[in-house]
N, C-alpha and C positions, 0 to 999 in steps of 0.2 A: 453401335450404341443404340439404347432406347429409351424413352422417355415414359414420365407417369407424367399425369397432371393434376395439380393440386387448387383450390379456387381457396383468394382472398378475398376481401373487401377491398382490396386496391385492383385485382385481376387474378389471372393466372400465373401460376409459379410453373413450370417444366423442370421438372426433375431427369437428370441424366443417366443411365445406370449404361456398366461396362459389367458383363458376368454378374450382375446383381449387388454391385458397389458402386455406392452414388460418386457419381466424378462431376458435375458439374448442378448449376440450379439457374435458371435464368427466366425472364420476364418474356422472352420470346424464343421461339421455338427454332434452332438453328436449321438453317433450308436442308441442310446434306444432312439430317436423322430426322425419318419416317415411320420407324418402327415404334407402336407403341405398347405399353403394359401397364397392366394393373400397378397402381399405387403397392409397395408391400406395406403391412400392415404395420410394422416399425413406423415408419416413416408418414406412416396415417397419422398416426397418435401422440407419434412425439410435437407434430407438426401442430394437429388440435391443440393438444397441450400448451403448448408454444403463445400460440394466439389467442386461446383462452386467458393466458395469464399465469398459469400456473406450472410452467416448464421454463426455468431458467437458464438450462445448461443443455446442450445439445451434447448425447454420449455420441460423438463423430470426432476423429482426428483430421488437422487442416489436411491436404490436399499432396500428397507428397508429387505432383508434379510441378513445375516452374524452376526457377532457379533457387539455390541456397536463401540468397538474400531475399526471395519471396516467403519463403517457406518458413525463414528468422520470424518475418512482419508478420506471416497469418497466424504462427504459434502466439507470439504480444496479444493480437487481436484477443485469440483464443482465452486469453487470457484474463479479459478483463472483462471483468464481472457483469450480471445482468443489470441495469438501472444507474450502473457507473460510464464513462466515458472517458478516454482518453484523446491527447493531441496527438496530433502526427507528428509534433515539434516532441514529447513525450518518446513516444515511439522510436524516435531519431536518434534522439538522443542516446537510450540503451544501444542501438546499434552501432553508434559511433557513425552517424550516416545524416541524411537532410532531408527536412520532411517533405519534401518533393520526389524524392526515391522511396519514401515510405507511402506516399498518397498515386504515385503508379504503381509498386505492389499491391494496395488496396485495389486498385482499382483490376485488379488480375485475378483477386480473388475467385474461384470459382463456382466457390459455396456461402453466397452472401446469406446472411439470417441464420444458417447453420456454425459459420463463421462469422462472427460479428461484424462486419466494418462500417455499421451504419453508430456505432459506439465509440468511431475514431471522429474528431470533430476538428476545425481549424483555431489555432491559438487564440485567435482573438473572441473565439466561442459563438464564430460561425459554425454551420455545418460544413461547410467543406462541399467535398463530391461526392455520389456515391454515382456506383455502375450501373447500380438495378435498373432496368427501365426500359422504356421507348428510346429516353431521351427528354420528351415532353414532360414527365412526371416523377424525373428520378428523386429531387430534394422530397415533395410530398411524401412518396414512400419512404425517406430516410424519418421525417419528421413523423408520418404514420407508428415507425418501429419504434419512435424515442419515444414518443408519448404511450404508447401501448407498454414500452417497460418504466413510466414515471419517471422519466428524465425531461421532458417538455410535457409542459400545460397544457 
């Protein structure tokens, strides 16, 4: 695999490419992929776009690796629209499942921001979790993304 890299105002995004098909996107760069590439140019702009404000919908399908019941959760994600937000009690529910199975599939996602899961929120209209991150800053980036699509102040 090899990576591009993309810069935010929260940091660095690493983009994953297998054959020139994004498989993954994460905040840090995984120790075992060295290889790196040019950003393609798709993925430049869609991503400007994005960030500017003016790209709602990411033309990407979820991730067809993980399990079925992953794949169920990232299609919902996928699903829900820019500047809207879903529960994971929401989520569950269509599954016939609990939002603790729905919030570690989130959390497996492998194409956060491509795949929304920072639009998946906790019932009680917390945020929840998200993966993106160190660790030290993952809710910020979650809060960064909602506010950027006019869901938080």
């Amino acid at each position: 695999m090899k990576y591009a890299v993309y810069y935010t105002s929260f940091g660095q995004l690493y983009l994953l490419f297998a054959d020139d098909v994004l498989r993954g996107i994460d905040f840090a760069l995984p120790a075992d992929i060295t290889e790196q590439q040019r950003l393609p140019e798709r993925w430049r702009k869609q991503l400007n776009a994005y960030f500017s404000g003016s790209l709602h919908d990411f033309d990407y399908p979820p991730s067809e690796h993980g399990t079925a019941f992953q794949r169920a959760v990232w299609q919902l994600i996928a699903d829900i629209p820019y500047g809207k937000t879903a529960t994971y009690s929401d989520l569950a529910k269509k599954l016939n499942s609990h939002p603790r199975a729905v919030g570690q599939a989130c959390g497996k996602n492998p194409l956060p921001i491509v795949i929304p899961c920072h639009r998946v929120l906790a019932k009680n209209g917390g945020l929840g979790g998200f993966s993106m991150g160190d660790g030290s800053n993952n809710l910020s980036i979650k809060q960064f993304l909602l506010r950027l699509e006019g869901v938080l102040p």
